[in-house]
C-alpha positions as CSV (number, residue, x, y, z in Angstrom):
1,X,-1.2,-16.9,-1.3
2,X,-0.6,-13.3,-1.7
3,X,2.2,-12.3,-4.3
4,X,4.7,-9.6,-4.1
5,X,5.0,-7.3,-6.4
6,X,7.8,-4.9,-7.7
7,X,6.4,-1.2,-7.1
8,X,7.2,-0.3,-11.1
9,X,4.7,-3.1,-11.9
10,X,2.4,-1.9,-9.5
11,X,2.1,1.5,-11.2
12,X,1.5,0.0,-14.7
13,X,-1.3,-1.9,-13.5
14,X,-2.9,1.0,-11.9
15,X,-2.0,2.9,-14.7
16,X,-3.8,0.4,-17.2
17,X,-6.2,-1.7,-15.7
18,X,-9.4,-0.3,-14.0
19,X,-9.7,-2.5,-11.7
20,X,-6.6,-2.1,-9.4
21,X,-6.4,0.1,-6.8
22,X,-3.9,1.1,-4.0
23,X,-4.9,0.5,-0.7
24,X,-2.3,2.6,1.4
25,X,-1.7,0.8,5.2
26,X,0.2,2.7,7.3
27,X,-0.6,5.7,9.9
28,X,-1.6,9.3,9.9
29,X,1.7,10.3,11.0
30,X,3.3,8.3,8.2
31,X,1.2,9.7,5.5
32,X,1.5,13.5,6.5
33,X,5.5,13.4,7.8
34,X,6.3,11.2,4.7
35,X,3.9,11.6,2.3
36,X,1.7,9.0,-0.3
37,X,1.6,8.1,-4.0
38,X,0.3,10.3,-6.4
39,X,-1.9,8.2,-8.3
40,X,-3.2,11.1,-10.1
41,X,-2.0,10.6,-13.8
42,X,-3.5,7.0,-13.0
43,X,-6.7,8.9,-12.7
44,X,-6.8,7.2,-9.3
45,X,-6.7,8.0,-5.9
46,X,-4.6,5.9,-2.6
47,X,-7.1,4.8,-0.4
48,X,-5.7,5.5,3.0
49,X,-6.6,2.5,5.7
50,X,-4.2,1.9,8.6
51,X,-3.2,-1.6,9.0
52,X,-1.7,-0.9,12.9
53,X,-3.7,2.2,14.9
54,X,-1.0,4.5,16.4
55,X,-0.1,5.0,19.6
56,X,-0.2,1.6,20.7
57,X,0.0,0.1,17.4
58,X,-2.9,-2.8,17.5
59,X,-4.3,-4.2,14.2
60,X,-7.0,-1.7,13.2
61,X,-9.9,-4.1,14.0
62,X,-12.0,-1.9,11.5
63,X,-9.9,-2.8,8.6
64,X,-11.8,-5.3,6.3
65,X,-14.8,-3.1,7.2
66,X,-13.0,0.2,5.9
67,X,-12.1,-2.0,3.1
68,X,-15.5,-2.6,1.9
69,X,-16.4,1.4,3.2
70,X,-13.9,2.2,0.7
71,X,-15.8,0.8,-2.1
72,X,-13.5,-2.2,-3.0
73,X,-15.3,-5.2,-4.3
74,X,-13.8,-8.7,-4.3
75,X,-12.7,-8.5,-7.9
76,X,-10.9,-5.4,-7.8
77,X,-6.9,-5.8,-7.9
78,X,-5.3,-4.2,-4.5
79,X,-2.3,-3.5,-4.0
80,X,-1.1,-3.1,-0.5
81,X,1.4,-0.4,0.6
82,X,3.3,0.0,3.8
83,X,6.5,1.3,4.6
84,X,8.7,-1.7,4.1
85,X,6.6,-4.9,2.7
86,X,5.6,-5.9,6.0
87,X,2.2,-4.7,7.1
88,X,1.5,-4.5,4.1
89,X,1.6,-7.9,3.5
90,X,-0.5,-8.8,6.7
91,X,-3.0,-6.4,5.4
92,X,-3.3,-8.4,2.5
93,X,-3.4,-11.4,3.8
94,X,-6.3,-10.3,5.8
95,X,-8.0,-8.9,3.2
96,X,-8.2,-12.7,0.9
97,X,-9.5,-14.2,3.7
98,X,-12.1,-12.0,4.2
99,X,-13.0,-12.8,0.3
100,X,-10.8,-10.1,-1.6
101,X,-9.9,-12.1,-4.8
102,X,-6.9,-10.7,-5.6
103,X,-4.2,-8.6,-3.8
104,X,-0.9,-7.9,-4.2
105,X,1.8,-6.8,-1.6
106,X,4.1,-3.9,-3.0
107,X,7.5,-5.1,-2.7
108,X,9.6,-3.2,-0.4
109,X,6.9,-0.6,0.4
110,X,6.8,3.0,0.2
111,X,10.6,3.7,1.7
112,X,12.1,0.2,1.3
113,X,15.1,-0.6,3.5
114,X,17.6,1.7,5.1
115,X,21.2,2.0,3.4
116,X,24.1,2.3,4.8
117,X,23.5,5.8,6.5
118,X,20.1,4.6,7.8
119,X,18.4,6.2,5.4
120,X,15.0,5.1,4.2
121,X,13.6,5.8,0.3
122,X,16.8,5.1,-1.4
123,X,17.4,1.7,-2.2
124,X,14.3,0.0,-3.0
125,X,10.4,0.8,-2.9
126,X,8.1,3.3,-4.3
127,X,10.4,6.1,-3.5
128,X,14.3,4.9,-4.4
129,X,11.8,3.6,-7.8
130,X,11.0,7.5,-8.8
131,X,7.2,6.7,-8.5
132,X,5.0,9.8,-8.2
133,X,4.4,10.6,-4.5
134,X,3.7,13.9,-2.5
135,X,3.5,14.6,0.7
């Protein structure tokens, strides 16, 4: 069973444990039009590896292959990231059972749910929780 977790917990594990990585699961377009977590105080890096390949948005049949290209070993920590909690979470489902011992699914994603206006990055996820990200 894969176990969400609050993005502010998610940055104090990659923060303190070596181990835990980010594995980042959305597209191109998402990462370059909206941007990614700075991991770099973490002395880490996001690995970037689509869940969904754009246009027609099919599950990346490469992914637990770009997993282990990646350098991710079965007893690292992941952490999955997607916009909003859901791909994310089927990427990290995918991921234990092809034998990855222990991922995580970032709660509410990179952006999190709209508000009221629509709006994306305000309310809950790695953005509304002042994480470090660029674009």
């Amino acid at each position: 069973m894969v176990q969400n977790v609050a993005p502010t917990q998610t940055w104090e594990a990659l923060a303190q444990d070596p181990a835990a990585r980010l594995v980042d699961v959305r597209t191109d377009m998402e990462w370059t039009n909206i941007g990614v977590p700075d991991l770099t105080t973490a002395g880490k890096q996001a690995i970037l590896i689509s869940w969904q390949v754009a246009p027609t948005m099919q599950r990346n049949p490469a992914f637990e292959a770009q997993l282990q290209d990646a350098g991710l070993e079965p007893d690292h920590k992941i952490y999955f990231l997607c916009r909003s909690g859901v791909r994310s979470m089927a990427a990290a489902e995918a991921a234990l059972a092809a034998g990855y011992k222990h991922v995580f699914n970032i709660a509410d994603g990179f952006e999190g749910p709209p508000n009221a206006s629509g709006q994306r990055g305000t309310t809950a996820g790695w953005q509304a929780d002042n994480l470090p990200w660029t674009r």
